[in-house]
MIDOSE-1310 file (N, C-alpha, C; in nm, 2 decimals, decimal comma, always signed):
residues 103
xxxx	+0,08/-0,12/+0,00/+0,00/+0,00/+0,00/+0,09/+0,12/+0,00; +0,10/+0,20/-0,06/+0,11/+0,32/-0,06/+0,07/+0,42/+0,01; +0,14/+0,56/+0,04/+0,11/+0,66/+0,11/+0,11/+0,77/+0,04; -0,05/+0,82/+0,04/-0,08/+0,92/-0,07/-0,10/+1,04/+0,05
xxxx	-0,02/+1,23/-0,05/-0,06/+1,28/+0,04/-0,19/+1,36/+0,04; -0,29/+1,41/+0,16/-0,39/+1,48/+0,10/-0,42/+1,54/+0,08; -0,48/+1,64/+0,03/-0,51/+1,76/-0,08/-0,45/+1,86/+0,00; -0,52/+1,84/+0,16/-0,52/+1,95/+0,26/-0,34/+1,96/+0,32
xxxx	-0,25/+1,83/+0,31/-0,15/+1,86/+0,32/-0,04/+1,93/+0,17; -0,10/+1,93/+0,07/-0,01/+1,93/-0,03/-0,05/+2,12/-0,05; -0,17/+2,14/+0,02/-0,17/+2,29/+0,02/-0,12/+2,37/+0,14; -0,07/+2,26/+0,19/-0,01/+2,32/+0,36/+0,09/+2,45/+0,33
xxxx	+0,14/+2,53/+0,37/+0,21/+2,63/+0,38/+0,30/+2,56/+0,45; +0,47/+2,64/+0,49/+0,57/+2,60/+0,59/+0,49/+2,70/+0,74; +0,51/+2,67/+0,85/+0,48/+2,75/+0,94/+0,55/+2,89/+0,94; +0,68/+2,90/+0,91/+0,73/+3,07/+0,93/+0,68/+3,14/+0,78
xxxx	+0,56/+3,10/+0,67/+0,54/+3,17/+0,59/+0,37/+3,20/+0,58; +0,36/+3,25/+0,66/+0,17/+3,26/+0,71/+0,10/+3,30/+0,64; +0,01/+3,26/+0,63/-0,10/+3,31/+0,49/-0,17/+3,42/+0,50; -0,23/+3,51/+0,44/-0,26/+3,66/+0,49/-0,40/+3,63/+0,44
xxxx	-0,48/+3,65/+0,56/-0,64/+3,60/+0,51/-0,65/+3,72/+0,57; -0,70/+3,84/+0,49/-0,77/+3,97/+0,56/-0,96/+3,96/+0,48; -1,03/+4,01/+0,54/-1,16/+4,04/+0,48/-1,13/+4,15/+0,43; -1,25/+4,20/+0,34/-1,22/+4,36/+0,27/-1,26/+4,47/+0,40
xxxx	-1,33/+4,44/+0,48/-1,38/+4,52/+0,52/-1,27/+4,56/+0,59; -1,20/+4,46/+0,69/-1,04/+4,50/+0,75/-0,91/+4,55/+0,71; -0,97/+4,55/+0,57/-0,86/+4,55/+0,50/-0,89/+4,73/+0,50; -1,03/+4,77/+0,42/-1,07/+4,93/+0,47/-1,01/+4,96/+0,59
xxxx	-1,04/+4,94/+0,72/-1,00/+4,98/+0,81/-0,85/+4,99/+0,86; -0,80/+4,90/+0,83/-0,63/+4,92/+0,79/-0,56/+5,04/+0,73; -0,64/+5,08/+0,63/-0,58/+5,18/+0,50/-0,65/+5,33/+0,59; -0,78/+5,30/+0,68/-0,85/+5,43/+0,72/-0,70/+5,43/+0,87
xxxx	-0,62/+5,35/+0,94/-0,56/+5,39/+1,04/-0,44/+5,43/+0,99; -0,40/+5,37/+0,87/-0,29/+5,41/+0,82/-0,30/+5,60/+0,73; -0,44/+5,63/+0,70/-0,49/+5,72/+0,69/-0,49/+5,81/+0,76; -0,48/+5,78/+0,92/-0,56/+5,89/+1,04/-0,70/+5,93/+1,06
xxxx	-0,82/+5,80/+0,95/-0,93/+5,83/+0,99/-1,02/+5,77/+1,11; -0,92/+5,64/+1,20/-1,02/+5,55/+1,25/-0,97/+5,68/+1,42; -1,08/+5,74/+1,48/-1,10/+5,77/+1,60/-1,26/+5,74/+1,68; -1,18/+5,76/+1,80/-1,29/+5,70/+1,96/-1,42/+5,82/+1,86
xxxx	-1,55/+5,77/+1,92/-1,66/+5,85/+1,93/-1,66/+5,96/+1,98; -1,72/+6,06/+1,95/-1,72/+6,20/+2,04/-1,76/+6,20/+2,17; -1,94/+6,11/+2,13/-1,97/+6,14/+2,23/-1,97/+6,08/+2,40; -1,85/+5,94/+2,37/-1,79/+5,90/+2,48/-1,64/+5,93/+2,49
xxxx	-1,56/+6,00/+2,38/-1,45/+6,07/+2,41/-1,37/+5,88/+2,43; -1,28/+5,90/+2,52/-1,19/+5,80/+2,53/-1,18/+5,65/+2,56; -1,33/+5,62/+2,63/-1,36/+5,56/+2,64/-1,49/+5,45/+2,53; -1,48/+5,56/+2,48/-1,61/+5,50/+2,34/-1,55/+5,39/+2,23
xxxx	-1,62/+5,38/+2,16/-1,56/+5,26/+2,06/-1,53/+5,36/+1,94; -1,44/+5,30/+1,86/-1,34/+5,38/+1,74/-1,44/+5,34/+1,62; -1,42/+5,43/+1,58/-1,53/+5,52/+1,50/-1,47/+5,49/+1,31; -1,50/+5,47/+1,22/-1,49/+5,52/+1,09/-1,60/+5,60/+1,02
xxxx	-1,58/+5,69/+1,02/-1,69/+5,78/+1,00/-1,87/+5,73/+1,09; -1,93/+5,67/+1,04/-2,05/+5,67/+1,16/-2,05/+5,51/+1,20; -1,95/+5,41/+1,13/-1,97/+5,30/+1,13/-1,85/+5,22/+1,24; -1,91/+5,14/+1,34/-1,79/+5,12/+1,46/-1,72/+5,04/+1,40
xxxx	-1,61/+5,03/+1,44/-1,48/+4,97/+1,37/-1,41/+4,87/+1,48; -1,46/+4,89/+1,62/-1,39/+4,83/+1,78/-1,37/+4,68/+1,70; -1,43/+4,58/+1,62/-1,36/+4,46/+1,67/-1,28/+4,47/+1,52; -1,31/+4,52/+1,41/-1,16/+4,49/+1,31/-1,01/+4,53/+1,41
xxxx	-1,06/+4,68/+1,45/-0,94/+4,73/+1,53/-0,87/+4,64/+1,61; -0,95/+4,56/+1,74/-0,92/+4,41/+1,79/-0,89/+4,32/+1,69; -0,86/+4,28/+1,54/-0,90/+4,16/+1,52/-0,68/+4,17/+1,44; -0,67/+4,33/+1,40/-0,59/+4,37/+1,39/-0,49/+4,43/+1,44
xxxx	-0,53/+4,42/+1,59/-0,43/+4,46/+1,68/-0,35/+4,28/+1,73; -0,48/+4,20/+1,71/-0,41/+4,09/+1,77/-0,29/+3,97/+1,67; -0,34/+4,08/+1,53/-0,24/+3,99/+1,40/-0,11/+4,09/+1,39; -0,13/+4,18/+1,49/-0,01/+4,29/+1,49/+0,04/+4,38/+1,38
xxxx	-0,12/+4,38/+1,32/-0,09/+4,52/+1,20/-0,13/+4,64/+1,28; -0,18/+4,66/+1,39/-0,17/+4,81/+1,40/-0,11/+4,78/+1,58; -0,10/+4,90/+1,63/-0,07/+4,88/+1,76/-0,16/+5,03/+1,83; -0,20/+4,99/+1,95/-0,24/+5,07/+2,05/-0,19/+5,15/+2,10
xxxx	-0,21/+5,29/+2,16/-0,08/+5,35/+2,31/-0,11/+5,28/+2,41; -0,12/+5,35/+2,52/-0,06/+5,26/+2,62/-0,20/+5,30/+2,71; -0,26/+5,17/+2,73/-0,43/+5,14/+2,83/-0,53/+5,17/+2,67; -0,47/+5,12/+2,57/-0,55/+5,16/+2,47/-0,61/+5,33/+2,42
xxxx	-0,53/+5,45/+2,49/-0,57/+5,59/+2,47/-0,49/+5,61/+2,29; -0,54/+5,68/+2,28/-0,45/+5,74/+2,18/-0,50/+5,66/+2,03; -0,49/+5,75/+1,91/-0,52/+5,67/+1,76/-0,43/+5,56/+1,75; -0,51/+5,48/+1,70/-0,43/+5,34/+1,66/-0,32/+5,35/+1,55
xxxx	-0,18/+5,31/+1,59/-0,09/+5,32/+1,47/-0,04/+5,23/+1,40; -0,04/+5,21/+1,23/-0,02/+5,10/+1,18/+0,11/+5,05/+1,18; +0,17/+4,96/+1,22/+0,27/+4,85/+1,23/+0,36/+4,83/+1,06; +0,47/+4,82/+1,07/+0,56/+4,76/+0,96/+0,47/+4,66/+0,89
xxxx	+0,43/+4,57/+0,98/+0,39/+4,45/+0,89/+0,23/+4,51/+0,81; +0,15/+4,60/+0,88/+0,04/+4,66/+0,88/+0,09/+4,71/+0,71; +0,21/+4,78/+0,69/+0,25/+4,87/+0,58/+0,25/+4,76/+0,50; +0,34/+4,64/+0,54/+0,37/+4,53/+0,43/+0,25/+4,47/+0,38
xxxx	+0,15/+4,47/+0,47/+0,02/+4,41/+0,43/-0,05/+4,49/+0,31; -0,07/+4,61/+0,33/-0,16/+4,72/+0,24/-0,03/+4,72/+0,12; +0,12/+4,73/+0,08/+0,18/+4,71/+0,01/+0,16/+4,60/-0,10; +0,10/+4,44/-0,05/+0,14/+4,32/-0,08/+0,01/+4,32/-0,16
xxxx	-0,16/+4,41/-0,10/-0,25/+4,37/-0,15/-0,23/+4,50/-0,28; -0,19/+4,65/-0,26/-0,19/+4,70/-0,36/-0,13/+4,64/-0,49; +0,04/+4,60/-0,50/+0,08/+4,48/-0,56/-0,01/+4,38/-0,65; -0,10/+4,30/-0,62/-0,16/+4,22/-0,61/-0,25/+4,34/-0,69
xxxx	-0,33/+4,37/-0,69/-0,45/+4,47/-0,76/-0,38/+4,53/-0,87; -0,29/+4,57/-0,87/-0,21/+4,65/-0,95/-0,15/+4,53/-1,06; -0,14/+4,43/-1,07/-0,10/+4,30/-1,12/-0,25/+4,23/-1,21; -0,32/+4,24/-1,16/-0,48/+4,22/-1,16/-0,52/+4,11/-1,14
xxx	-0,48/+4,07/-1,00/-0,50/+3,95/-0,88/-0,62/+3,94/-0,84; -0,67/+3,85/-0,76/-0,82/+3,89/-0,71/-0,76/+3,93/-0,55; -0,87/+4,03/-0,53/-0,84/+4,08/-0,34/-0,96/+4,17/-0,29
C-alpha cells in the first residue's frame, strides 16, 4: 500500500510563511488607520468605541491589533498606529490589484 498525500496537506504552507487571510472590510479599516481616519466617538471621548466615520470599527481594530498590524498607546488611549507588517500588508494587497490578482 502506498502513502498518498492529502489535498489539505499538499496545500499546507511551511509555518514561518503565514498566509494573509484579511476580509475587505479589515482591510478598509487598515488603510482608514494608516490614513488617520479610525478615531474614539465624540460622544464618549476615550472611552467610546473607534469610529470610521458613523460605522464602529472596535472589533476589526481588535482583530488587527491581535495579527499585529496596527498597535495601540498605552491602556488603549490614543489613535491606533499602523505596524511595519500593517505597511507590508496594504503594500502586498496593492501589488496584487495592481497586477490584476483577485483581493
Amino acid at each position: 500500500m502506498t502513502y498518498r498525500l492529502s489535498a489539505m496537506r499538499l496545500r499546507a504552507s511551511p509555518a514561518r510563511q503565514p498566509r494573509w487571510r484579511i476580509h475587505p472590510c479589515e482591510l478598509q479599516v487598515l488603510g482608514a488607520v494608516r490614513d488617520g481616519l479610525v478615531d474614539r466617538d465624540l460622544l464618549y471621548g476615550d472611552l467610546g468605541p473607534w469610529m470610521l466615520g458613523t460605522r464602529h470599527v472596535s472589533w476589526s481594530i481588535t482583530l488587527l491589533v491581535f495579527h499585529r498590524l496596527v498597535r495601540l498607546g498605552a491602556f488603549g488611549f490614543g489613535p491606533p498606529q499602523i505596524t511595519a507588517r500593517g505597511h507590508q500588508m496594504l503594500d502586498s494587497w496593492a501589488e496584487l490589484r495592481a497586477f490584476g490578482g483577485k483581493g
